[in-house]
C-alpha positions as a printed NumPy array, in Angstrom:
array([[ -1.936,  17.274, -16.531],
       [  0.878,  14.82 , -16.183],
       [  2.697,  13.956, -13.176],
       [  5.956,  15.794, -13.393],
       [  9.315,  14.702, -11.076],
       [ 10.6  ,  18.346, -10.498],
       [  7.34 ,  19.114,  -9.627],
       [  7.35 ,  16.6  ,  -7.098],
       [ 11.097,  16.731,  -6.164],
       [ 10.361,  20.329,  -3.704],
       [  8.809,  17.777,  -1.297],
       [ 11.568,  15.378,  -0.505],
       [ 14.203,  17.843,   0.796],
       [ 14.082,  16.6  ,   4.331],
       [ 14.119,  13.159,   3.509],
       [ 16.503,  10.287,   4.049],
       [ 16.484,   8.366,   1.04 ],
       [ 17.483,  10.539,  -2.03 ],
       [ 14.376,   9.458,  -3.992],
       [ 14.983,  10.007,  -8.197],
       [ 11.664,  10.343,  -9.654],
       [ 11.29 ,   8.518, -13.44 ],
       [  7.443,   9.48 , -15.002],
       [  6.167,   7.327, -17.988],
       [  3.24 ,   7.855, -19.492],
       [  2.185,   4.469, -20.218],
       [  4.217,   1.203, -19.091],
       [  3.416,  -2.335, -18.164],
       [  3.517,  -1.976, -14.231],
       [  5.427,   0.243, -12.281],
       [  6.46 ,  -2.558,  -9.936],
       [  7.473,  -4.588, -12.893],
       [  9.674,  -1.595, -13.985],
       [ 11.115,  -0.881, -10.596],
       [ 12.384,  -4.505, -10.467],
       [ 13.869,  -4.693, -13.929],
       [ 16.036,  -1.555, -12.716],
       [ 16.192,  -3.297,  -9.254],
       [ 18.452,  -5.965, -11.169],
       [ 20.321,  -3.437, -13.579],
       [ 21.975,  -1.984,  -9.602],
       [ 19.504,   1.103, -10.017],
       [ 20.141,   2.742,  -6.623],
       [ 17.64 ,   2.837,  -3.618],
       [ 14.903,   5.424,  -3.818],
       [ 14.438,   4.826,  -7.437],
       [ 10.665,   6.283,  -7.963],
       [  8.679,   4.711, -10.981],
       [  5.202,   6.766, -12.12 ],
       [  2.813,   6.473, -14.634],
       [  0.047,   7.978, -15.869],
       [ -1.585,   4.991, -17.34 ],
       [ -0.349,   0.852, -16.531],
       [ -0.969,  -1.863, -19.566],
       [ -0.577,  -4.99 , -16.958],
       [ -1.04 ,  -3.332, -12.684],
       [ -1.066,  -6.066, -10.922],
       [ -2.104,  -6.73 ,  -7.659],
       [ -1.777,  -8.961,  -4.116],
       [ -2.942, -12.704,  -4.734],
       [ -1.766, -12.222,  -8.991],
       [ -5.139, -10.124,  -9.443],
       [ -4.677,  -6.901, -12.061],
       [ -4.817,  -3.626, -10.741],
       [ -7.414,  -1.453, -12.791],
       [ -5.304,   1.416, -14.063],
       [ -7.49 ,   3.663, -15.972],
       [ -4.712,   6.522, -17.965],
       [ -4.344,   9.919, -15.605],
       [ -5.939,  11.214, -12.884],
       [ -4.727,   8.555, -10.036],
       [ -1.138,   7.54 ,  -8.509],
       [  0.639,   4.282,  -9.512],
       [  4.221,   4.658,  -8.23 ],
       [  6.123,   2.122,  -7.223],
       [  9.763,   2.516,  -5.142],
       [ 12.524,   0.628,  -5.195],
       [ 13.919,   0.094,  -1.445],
       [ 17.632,  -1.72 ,  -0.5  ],
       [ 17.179,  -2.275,   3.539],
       [ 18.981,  -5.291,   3.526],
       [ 16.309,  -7.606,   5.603],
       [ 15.584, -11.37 ,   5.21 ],
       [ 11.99 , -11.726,   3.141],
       [ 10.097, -12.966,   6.256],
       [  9.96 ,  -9.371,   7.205],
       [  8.133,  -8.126,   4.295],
       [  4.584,  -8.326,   5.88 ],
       [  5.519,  -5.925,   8.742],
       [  7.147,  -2.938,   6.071],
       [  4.143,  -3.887,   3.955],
       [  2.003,  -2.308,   7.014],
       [  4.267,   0.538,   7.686],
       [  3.908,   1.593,   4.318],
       [ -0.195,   1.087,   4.779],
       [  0.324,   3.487,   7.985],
       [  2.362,   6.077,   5.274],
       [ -0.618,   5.69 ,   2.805],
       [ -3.319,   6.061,   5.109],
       [ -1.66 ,   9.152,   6.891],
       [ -1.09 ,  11.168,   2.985],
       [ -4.768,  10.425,   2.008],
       [ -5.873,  11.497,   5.553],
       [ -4.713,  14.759,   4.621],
       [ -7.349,  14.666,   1.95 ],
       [-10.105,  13.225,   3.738],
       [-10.781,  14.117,   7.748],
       [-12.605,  11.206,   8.321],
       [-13.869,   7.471,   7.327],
       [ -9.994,   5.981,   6.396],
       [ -9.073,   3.224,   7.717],
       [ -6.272,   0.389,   7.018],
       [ -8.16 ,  -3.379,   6.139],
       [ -4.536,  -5.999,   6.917],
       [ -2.71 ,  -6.54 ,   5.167],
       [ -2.445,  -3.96 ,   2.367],
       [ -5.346,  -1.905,   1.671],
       [ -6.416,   1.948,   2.559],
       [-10.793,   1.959,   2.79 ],
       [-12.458,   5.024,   3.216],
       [-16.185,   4.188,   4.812],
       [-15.495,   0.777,   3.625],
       [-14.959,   1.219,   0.22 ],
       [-11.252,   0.618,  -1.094],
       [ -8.951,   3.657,  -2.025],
       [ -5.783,   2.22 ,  -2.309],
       [ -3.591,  -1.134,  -2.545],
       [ -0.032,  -1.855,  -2.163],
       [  1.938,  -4.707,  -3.541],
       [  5.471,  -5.504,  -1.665],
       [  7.349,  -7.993,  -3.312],
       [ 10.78 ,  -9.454,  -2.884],
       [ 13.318,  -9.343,  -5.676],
       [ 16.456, -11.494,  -5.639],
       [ 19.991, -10.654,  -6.305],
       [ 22.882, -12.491,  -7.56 ],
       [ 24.745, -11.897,  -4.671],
       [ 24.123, -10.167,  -1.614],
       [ 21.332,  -8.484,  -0.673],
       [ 18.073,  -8.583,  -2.874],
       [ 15.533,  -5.376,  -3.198],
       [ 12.248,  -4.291,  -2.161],
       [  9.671,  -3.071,  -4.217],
       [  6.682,  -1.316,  -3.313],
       [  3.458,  -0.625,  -4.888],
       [  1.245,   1.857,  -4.29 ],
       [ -1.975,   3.012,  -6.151],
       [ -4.341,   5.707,  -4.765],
       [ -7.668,   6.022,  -6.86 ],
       [ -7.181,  10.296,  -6.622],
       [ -9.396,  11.888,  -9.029],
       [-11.441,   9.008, -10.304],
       [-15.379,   9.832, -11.06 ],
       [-18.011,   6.952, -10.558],
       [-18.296,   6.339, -14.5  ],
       [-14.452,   5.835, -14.687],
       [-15.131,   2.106, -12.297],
       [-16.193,  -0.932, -14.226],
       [-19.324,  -2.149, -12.474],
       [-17.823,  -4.93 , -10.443],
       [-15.45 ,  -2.415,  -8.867],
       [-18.126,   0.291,  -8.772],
       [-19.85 ,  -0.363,  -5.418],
       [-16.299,  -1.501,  -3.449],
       [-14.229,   1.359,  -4.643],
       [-13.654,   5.097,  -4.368],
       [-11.313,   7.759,  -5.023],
       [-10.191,  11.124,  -2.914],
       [-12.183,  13.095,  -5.132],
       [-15.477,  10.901,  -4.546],
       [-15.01 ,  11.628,  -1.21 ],
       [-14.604,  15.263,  -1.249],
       [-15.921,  16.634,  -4.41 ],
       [-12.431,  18.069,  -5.24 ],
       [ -9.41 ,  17.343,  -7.588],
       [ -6.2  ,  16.708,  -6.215],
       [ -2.937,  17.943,  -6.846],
       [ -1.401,  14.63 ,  -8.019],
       [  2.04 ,  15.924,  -7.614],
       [  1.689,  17.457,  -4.227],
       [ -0.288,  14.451,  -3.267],
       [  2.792,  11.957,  -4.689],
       [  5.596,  14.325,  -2.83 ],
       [  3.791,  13.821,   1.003],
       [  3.131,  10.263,   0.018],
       [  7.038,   9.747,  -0.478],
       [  7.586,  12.022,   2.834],
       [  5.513,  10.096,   4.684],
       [  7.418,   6.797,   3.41 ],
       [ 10.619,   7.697,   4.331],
       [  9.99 ,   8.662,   7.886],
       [  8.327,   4.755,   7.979],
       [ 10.741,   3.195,   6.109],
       [ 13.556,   4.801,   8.753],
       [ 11.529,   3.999,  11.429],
       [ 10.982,   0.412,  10.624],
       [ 14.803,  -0.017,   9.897],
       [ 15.541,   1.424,  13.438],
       [ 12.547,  -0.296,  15.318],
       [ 11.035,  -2.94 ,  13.173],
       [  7.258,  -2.468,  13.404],
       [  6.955,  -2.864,  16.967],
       [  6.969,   1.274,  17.518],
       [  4.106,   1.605,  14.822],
       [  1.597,  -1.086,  16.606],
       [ -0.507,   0.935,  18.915],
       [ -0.957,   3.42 ,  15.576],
       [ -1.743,   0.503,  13.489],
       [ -4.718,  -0.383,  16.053],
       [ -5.787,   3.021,  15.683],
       [ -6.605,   2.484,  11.73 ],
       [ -6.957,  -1.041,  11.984],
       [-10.686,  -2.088,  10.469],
       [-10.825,  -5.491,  11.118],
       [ -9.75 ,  -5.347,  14.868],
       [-13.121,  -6.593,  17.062],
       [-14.362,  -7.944,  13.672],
       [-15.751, -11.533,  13.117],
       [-13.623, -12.305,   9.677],
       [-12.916, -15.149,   7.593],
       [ -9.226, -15.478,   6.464],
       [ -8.203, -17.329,   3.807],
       [ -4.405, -18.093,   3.62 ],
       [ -3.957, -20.588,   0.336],
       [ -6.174, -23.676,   0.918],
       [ -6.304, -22.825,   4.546],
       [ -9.391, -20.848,   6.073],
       [ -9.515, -19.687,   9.38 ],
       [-12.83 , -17.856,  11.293],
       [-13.143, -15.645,  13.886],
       [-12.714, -12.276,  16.224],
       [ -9.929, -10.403,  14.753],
       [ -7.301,  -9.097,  17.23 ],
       [ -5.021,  -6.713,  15.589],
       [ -1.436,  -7.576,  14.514],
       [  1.989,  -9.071,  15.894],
       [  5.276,  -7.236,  15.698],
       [  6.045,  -9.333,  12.53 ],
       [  2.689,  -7.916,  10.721],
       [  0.775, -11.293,  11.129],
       [ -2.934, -11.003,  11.358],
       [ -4.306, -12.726,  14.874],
       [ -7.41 , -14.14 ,  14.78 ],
       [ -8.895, -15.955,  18.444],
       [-11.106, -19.072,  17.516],
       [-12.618, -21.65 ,  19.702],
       [ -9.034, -23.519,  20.076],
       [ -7.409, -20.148,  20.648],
       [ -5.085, -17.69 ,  18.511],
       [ -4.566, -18.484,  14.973],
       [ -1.58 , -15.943,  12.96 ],
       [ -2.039, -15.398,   9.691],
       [  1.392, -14.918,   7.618],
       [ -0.576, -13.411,   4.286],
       [ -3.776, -14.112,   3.514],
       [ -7.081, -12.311,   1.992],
       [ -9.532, -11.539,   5.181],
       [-13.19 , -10.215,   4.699],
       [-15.414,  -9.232,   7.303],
       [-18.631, -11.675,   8.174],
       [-22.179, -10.474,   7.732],
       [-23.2  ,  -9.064,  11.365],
       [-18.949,  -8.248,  11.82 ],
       [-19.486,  -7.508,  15.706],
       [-17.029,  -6.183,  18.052]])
């Protein structure tokens, strides 16, 4: 059954933003969507859904596999008026959002891998995609991604994603109300989002350590031609990886990090 926004709406009664909630059943990206209406002055808390997504797209310009129902791809159009350096640090507080809505689902295993994805028992559950988009004059938006993999069977992965990814209902042998799963998801980001715009990110830190999978880790990082190795040691304030290496502590802006064979702690 499709995703339908009044049967999401009953969640967001407490929130801050005054989220409108648009569901397609097929279009090219909700990201790309959000930002065309971004541009056209659509207001913040603009909610795109779909059921299925011709083009997702992921960090790095990788597509996001968006097999048609039975997952989340929403994206949400944000206004906080903040310079685009920031975006790494609201990219995490939305992780912290994610992570806490599919914890409700699953008791134990998640975890948060920097910079955007949700893991359950190492196997990825979810992605987001912040991106920046520019205005005329004044202020530009935010957009952000997220997809959960929700009620996804084994069959429904293509075999290179088979083995690295999983879905809520993998996990716990049980389907998941999409909409009531969408509706706490949206809670949960509007309690973040008005944290961060009181606090920055510095509040959310010791939480983010407490989901934080790499942390202890040996890791390779690769940020563009760059590639930096060594014991992972959380994040800054600003949402910038740290990694210690024999000349000392490296930050990582953005980058793609993977765990080395052996990991350690």
């Amino acid at each position: 059954m499709a995703i339908r926004a009044q049967d999401v709406q009953p969640w967001l009664g407490t929130c801050r933003l005054r989220f409108v909630v648009e569901c397609h059943e097929e279009i090219d990206s909700t990201n790309s969507e959000a930002a065309r209406r971004a541009k056209q002055g659509a207001p913040e808390g603009t909610v795109i859904l779909a059921e299925r997504q011709t083009a997702g797209r992921g960090r790095l310009g990788r597509a996001w596999f968006s097999p048609p129902a039975g997952n989340l791809y929403c994206s949400v159009l944000l206004r906080p008026n903040v310079r685009p350096e920031v975006l790494p640090a609201l990219t995490l507080a939305v992780g912290l959002a994610t992570a806490g809505a599919i914890a409700n689902w699953i008791s134990q295993g998640v975890g948060i891998q920097w910079p955007n994805d949700v893991l359950v028992r190492g196997r990825k559950v979810s992605g987001i995609l912040t991106e920046f988009v520019p205005a005329a004059a004044g202020p530009g938006a935010v957009i952000v991604g997220i997809g959960v993999n929700l009620n996804g069977r084994r069959d429904d992965f293509p075999p290179e994603l088979a083995e690295r990814a999983t879905s809520v209902y993998l996990e716990t042998g049980g389907e998941v109300d999409r909409a009531a799963f969408c509706g706490q998801l949206l809670l949960r980001l509007d309690r973040r989002y008005s944290q961060f715009l009181l606090s920055g990110f510095q509040d959310m830190l010791a939480e983010w350590q407490q989901w934080d999978v790499l942390r202890g880790k040996q890791v390779r990082v690769r940020e563009g031609v760059r590639i930096v190795e060594g014991r992972a040691e959380g994040v800054g304030p600003q949402g910038h990886l740290l990694v210690r290496t024999e000349r000392g502590v490296s930050e990582i802006v953005a980058g793609e990090a993977t765990i080395l064979n052996g990991g350690g702690t």
